[in-house]
KEKE-3310 file (N, C-alpha, C; in steps of 0.2 Angstrom, whole numbers, plus 5000, padded with zeros to 4 digits):
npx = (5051:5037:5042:5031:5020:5009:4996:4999:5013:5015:5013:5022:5031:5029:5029:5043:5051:5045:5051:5064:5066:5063:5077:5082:5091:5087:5084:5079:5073:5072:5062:5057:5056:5059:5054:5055:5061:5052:5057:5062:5062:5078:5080:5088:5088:5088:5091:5085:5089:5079:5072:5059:5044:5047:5058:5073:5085:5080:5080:5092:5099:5094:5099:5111:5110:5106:5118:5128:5121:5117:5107:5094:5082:5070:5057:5044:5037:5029:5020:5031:5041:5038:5041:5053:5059:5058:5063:5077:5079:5074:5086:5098:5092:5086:5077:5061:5048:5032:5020:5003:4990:4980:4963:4959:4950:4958:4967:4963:4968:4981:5000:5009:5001:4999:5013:5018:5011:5014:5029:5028:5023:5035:5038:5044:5034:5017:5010:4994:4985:4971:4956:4953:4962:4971:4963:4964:4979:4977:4977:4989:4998:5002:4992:5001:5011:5005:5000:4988:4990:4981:4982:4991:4986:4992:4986:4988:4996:4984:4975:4983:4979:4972:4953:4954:4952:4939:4941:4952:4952:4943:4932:4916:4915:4906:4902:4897:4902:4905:4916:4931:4942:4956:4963:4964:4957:4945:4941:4943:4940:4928:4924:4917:4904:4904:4905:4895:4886:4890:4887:4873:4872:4874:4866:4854:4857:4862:4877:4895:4906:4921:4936:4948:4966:4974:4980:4977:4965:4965:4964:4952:4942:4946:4942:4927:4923:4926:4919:4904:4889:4890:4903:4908:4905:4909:4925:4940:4957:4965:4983:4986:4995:4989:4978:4969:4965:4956:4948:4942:4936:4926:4910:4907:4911:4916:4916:4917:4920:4922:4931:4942:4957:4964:4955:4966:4960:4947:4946:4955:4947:4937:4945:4946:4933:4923:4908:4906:4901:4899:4906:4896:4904:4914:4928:4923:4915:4922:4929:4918:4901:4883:4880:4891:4894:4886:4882:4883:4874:4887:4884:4871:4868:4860:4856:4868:4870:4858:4860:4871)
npy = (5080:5086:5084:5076:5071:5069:5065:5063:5062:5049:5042:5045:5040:5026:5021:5025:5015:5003:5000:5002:4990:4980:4980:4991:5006:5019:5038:5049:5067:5081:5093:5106:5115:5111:5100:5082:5071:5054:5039:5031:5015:5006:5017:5032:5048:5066:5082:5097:5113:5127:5143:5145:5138:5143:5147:5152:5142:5128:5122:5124:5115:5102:5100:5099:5084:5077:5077:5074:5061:5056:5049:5036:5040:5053:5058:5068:5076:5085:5103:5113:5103:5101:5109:5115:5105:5099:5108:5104:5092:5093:5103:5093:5082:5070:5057:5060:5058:5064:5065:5067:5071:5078:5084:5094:5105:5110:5116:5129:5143:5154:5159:5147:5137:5135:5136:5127:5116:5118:5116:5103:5095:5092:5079:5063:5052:5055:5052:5049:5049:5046:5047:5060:5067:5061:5063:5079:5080:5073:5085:5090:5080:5064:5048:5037:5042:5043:5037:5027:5026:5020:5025:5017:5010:5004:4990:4984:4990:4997:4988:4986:4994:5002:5007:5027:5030:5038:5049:5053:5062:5073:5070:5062:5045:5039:5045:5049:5052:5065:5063:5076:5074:5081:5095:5110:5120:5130:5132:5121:5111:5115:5120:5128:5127:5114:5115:5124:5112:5103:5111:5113:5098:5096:5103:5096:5087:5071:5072:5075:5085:5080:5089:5087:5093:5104:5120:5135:5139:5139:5146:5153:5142:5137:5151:5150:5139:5142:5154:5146:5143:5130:5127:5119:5105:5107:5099:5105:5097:5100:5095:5078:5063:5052:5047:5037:5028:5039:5038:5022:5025:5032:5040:5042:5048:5062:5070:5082:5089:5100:5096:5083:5073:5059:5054:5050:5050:5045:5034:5028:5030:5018:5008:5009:5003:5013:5021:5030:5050:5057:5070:5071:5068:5066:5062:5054:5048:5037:5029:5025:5020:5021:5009:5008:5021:5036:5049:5067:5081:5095:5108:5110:5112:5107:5093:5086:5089:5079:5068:5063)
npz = (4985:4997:5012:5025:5038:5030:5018:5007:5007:5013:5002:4996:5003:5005:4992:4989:4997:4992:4979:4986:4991:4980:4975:4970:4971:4980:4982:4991:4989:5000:5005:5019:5033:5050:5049:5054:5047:5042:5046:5033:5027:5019:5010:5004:5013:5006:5013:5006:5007:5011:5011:5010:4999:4987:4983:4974:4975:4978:4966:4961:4971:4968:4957:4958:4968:4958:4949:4959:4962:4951:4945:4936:4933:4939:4950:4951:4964:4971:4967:4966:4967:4954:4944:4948:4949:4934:4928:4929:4925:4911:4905:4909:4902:4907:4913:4917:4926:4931:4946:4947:4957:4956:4951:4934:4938:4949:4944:4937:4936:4939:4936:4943:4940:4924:4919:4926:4919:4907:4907:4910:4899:4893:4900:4904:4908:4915:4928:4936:4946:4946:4937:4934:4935:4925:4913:4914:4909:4897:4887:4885:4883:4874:4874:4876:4884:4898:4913:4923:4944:4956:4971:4985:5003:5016:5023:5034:5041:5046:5051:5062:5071:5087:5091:5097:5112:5117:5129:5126:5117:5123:5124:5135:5137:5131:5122:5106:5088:5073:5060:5051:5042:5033:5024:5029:5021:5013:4999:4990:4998:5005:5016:5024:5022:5027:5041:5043:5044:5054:5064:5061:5065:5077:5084:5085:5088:5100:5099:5096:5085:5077:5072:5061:5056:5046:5038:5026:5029:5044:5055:5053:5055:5068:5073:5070:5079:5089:5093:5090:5096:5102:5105:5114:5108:5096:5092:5088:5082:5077:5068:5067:5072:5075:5068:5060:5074:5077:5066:5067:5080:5077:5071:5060:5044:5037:5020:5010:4998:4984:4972:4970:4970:4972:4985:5000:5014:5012:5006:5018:5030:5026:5025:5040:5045:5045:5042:5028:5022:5009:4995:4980:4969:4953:4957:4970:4965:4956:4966:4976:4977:4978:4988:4998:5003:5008:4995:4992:4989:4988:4989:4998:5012:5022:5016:5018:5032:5034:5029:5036)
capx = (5045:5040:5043:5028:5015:5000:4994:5003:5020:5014:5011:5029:5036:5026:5033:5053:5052:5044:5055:5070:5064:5064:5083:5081:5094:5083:5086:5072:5077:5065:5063:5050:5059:5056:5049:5060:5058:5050:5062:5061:5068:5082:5080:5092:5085:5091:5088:5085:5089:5076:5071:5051:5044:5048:5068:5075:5090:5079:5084:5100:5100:5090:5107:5117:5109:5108:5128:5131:5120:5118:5100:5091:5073:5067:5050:5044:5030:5023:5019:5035:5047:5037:5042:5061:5065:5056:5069:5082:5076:5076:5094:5100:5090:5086:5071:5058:5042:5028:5015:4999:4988:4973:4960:4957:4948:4962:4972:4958:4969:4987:5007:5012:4998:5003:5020:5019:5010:5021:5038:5028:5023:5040:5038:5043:5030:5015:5005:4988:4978:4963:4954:4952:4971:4973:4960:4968:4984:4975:4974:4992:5004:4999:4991:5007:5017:5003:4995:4984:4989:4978:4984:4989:4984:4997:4980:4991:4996:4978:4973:4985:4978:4967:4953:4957:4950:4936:4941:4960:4950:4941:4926:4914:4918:4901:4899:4896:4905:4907:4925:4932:4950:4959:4968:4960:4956:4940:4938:4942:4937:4922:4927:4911:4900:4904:4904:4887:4883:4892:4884:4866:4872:4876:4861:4848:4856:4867:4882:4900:4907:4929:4940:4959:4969:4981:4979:4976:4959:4963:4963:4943:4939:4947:4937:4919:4924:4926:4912:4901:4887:4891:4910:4910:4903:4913:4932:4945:4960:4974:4986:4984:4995:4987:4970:4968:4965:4952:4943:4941:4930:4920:4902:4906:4920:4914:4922:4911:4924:4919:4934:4946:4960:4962:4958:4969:4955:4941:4950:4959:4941:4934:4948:4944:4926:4920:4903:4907:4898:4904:4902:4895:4909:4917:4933:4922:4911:4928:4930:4914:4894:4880:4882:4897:4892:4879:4882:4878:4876:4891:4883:4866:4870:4855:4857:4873:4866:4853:4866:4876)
capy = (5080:5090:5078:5077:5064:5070:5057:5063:5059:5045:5038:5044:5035:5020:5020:5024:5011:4996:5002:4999:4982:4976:4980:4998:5014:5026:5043:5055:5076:5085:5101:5106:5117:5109:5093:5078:5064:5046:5033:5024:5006:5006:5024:5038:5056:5070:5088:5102:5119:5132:5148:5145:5133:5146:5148:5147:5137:5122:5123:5122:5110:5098:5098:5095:5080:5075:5079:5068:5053:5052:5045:5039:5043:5058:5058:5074:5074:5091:5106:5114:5100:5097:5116:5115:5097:5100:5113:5103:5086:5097:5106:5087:5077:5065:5053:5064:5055:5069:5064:5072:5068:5082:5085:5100:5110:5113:5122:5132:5149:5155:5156:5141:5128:5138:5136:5118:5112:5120:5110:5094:5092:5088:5074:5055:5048:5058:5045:5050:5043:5046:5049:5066:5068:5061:5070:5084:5079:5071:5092:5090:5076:5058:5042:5034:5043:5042:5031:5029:5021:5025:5028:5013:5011:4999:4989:4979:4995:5001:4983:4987:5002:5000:5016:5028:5034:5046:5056:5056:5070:5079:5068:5055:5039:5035:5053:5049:5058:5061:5067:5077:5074:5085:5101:5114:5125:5133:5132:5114:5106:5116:5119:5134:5123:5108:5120:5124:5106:5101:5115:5109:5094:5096:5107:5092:5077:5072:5068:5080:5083:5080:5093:5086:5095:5109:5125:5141:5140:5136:5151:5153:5135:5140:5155:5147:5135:5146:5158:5144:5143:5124:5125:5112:5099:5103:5097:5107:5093:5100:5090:5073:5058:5045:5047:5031:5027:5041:5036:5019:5026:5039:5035:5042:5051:5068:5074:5086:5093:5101:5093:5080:5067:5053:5058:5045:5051:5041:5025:5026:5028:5014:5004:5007:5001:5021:5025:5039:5054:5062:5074:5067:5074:5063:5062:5050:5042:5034:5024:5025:5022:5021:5004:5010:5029:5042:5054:5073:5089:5098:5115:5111:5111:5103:5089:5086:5085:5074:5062:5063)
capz = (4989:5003:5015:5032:5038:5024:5013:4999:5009:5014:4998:4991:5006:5001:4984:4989:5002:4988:4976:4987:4993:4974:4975:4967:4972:4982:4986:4993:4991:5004:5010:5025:5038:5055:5047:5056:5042:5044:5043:5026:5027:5013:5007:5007:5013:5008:5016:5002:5012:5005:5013:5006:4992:4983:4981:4970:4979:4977:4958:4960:4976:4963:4950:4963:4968:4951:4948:4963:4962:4943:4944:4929:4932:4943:4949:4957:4969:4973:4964:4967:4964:4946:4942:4947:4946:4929:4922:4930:4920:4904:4905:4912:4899:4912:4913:4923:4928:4936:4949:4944:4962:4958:4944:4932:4943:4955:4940:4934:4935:4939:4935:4943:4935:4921:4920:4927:4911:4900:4907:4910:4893:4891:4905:4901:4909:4919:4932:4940:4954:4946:4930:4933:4934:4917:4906:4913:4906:4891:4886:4885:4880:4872:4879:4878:4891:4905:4916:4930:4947:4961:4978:4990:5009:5021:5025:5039:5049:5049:5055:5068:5076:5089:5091:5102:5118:5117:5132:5125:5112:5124:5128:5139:5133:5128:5114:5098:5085:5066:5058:5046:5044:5029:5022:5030:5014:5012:4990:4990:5005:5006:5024:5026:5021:5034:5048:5045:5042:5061:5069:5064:5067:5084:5089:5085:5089:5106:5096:5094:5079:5077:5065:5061:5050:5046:5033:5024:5035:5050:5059:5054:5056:5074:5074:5070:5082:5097:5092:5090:5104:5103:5106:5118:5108:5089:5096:5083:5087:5073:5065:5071:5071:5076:5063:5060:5077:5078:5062:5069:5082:5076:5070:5053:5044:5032:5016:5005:4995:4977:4968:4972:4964:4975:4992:5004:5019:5011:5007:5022:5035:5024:5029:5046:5044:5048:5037:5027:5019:5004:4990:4975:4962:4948:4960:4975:4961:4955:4973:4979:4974:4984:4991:5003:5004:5005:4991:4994:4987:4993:4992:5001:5020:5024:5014:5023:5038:5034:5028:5042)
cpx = (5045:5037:5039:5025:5008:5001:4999:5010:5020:5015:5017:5032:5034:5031:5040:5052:5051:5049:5063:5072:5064:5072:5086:5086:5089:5083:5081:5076:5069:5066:5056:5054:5053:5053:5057:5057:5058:5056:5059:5066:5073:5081:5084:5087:5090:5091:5088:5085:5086:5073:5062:5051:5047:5056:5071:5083:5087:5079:5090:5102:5099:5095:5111:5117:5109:5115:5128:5127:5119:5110:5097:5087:5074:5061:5050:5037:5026:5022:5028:5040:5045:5040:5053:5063:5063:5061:5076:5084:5077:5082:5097:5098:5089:5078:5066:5050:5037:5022:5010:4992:4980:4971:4961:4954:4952:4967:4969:4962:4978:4993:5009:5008:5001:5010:5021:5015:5013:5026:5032:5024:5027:5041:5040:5037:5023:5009:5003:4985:4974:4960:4955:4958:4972:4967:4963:4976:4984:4977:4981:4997:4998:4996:4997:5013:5009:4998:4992:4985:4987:4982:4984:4987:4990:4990:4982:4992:4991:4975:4973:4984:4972:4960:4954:4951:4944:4937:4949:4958:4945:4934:4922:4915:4913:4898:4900:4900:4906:4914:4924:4940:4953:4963:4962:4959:4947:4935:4939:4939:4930:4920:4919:4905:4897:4903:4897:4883:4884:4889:4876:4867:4871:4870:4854:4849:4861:4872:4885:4901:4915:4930:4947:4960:4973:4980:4977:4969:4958:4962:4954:4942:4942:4943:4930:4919:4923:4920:4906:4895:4886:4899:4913:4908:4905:4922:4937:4950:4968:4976:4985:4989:4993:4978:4967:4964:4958:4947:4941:4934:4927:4915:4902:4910:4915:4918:4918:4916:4921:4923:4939:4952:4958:4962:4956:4963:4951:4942:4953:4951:4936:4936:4946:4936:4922:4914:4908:4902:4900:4902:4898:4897:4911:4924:4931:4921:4917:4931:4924:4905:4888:4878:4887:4896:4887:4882:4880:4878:4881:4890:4876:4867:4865:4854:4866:4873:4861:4855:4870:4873)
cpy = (5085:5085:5079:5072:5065:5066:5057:5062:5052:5040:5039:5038:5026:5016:5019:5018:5003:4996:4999:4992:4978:4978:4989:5004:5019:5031:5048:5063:5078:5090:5103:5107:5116:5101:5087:5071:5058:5044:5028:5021:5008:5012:5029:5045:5061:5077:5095:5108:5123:5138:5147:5140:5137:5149:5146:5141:5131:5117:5120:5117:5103:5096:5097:5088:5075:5074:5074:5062:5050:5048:5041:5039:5049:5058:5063:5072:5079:5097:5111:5112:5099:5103:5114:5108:5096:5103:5107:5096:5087:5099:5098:5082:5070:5064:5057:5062:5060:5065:5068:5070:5073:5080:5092:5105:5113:5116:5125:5140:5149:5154:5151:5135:5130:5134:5128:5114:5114:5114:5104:5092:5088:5083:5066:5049:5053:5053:5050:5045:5044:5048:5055:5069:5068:5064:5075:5087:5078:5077:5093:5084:5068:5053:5039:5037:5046:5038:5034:5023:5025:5025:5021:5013:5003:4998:4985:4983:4998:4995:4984:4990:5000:5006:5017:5030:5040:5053:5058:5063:5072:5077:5065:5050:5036:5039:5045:5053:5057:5066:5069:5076:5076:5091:5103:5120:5125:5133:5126:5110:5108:5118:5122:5129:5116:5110:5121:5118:5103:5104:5114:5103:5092:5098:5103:5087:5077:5067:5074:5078:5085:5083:5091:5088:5102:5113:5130:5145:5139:5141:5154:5147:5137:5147:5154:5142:5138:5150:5155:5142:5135:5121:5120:5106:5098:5104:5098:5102:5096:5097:5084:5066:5051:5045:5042:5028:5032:5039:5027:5021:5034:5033:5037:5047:5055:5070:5076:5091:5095:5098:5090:5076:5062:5054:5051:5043:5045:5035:5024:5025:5020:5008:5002:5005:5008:5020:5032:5043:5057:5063:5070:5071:5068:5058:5055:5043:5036:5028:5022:5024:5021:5016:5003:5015:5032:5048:5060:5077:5093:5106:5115:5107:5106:5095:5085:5084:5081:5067:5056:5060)
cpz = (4995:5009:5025:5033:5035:5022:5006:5003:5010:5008:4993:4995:5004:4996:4985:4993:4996:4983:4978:4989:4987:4972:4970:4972:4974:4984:4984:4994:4994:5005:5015:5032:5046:5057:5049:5054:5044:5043:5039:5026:5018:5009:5009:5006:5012:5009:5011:5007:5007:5010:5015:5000:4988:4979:4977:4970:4978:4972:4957:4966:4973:4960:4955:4963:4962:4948:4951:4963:4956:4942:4937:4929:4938:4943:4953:4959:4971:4967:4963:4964:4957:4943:4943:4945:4938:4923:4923:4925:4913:4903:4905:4906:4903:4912:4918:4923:4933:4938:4948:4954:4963:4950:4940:4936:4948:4951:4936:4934:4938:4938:4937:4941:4928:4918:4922:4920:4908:4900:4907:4905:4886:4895:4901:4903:4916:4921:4937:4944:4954:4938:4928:4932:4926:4915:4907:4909:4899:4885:4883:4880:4877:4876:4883:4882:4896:4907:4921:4935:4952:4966:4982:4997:5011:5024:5035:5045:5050:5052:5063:5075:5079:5090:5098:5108:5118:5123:5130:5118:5115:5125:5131:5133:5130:5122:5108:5094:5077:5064:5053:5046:5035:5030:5024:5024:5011:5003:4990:4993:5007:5015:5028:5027:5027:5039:5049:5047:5049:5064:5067:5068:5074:5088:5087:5086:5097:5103:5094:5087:5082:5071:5065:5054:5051:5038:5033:5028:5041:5055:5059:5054:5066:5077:5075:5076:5088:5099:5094:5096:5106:5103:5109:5115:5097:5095:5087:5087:5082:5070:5069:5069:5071:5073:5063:5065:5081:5072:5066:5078:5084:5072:5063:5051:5036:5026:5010:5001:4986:4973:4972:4969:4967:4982:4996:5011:5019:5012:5014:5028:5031:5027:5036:5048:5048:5040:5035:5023:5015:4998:4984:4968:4960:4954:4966:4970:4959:4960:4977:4975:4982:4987:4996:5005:5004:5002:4991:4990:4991:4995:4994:5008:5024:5022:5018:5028:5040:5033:5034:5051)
residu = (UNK:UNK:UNK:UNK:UNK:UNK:UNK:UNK:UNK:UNK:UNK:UNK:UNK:UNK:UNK:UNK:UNK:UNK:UNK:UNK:UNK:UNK:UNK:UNK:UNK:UNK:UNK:UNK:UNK:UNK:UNK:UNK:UNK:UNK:UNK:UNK:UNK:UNK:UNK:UNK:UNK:UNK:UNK:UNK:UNK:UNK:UNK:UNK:UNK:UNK:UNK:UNK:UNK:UNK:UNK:UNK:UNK:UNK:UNK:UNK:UNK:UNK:UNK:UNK:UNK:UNK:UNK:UNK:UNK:UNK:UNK:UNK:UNK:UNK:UNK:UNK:UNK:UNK:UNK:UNK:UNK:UNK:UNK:UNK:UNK:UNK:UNK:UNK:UNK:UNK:UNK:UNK:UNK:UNK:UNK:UNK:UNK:UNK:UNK:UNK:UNK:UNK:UNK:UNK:UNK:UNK:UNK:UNK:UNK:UNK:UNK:UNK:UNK:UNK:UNK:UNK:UNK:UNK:UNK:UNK:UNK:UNK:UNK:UNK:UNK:UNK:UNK:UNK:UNK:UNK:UNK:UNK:UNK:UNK:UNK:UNK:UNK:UNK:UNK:UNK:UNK:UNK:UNK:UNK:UNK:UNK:UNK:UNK:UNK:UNK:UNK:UNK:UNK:UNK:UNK:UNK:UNK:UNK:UNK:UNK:UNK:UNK:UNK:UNK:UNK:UNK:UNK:UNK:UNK:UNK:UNK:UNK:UNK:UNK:UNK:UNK:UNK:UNK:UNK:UNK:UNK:UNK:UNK:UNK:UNK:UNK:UNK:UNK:UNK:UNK:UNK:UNK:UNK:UNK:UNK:UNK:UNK:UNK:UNK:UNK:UNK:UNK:UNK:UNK:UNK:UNK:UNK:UNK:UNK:UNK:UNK:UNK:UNK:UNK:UNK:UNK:UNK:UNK:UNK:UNK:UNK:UNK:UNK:UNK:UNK:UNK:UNK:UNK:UNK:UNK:UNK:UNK:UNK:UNK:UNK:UNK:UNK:UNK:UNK:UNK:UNK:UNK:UNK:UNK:UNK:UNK:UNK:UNK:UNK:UNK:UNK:UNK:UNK:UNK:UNK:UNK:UNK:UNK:UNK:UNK:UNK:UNK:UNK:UNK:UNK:UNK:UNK:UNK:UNK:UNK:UNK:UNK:UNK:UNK:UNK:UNK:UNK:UNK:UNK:UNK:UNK:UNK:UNK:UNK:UNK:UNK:UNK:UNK:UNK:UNK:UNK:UNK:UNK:UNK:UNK:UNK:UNK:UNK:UNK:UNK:UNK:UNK:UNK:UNK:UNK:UNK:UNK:UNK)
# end
């Protein structure tokens, strides 16, 4: 895994933690220079040293672990680990289970989807958190080596949380606000898109808009922000741990992405009884219809806004 507080860790640690509770042997391999891992109750970490994803040391730190704990399933968790812990599963002959957590759309082109379909054809078991997971796999290997489980949420620690503070993010206590909280990534998240959609938003109604998140765009989502002649009233906030506690008081929580698997976000602002907005792609329709949600065009900014 690569081992942070995103959803997709989230939802490994989920797993190893239940896993070891039902009396199960669990050893987590990570890598994420600088990253100082959760404590998971009954679970052993342990720190893959790797220059970049890309090293090939995490190859052979893989078969190591292997040699010395002797497992007999492997599940890999990112793109990454499905690539090397993939060869290492194949040379080892060892049970290797790959999490599939996108749709076809997010491997419409280069050498490492590539290449990841290739070895995980040979997989013992490939499990999707969403439909769209599996047909893409469907493309691939039989019914009978994959399933579909969705994504859990720990509904107890989001009970838990109380929200937060609006001047502890930057505002009077009495704003309004609606959220976006993701991967900052421009071709999936649609990132262009929302920005115009906040920035109307902002300049017709007396209500801020909140950005949390971390990515390949964050330095133009940081840019549009500053730029923006309503800079005072969208609030970039960054990574964020304590989200939960921001979704609970905002007036309504955004995510217009063109494709998705299972995105944790949604389910989780639902939990915190947040309205939400969100695209209308195959990926929401699957958790959501329009008794819960308003549905959008995710390429008509106006629609968008009008939702919102």
């Amino acid at each position: 895994s690569l081992l942070s507080d995103g959803g997709a860790q989230r939802q490994c640690g989920y797993l190893a933690q239940a896993l070891a509770a039902a009396g199960h042997e669990v050893h987590v391999g990570f890598i994420g220079v600088g990253v100082d891992p959760p404590g998971l109750k009954g679970v052993q970490l342990h720190r893959i040293r790797a220059r970049s994803n890309y090293d090939c040391a995490i190859a052979r730190s893989i078969f190591e672990l292997k040699r010395r704990l002797k497992p007999e399933i492997i599940q890999t968790w990112c793109v990454q680990m499905d690539v090397m812990g993939g060869v290492v599963c194949g040379i080892t002959g060892t049970a290797w289970v790959l999490r599939e957590p996108c749709s076809s759309l997010h491997y419409r082109s280069g050498w490492k989807s590539w290449l990841r379909s290739r070895l995980g054809k040979a997989a013992t078991r490939v499990v999707s958190n969403s439909d769209g997971g599996d047909k893409y796999w469907a493309r691939h290997i039989p019914f009978s080596r994959r399933r579909i489980i969705r994504n859990g949420i720990d509904l107890d620690a989001i009970e838990s949380i109380a929200p937060i503070s609006r001047t502890n993010i930057g505002m009077s206590s009495d704003r309004k606000f609606v959220l976006y909280a993701g991967r900052l990534d421009g071709v999936q998240k649609n990132i262009q898109n929302l920005l115009r959609a906040l920035c109307g938003l902002v300049a017709r109604f007396d209500a801020d808009a909140v950005i949390c998140g971390d990515g390949s765009d964050r330095s133009m989502v940081e840019s549009v922000v500053r730029d923006s002649a309503f800079f005072n009233r969208i609030h970039f906030l960054g990574y964020r741990r304590d989200l939960w506690a921001i979704m609970k008081a905002a007036s309504a929580f955004v995510l217009v992405s063109h494709f998705e698997g299972m995105p944790n976000a949604v389910v989780e602002a639902m939990a915190c009884g947040c309205p939400i907005i969100v695209s209308d792609i195959a990926a929401h329709r699957e958790i959501v219809d329009e008794s819960c949600a308003l549905l959008v065009d995710p390429t008509r900014c106006s629609e968008i806004s009008r939702a919102i």
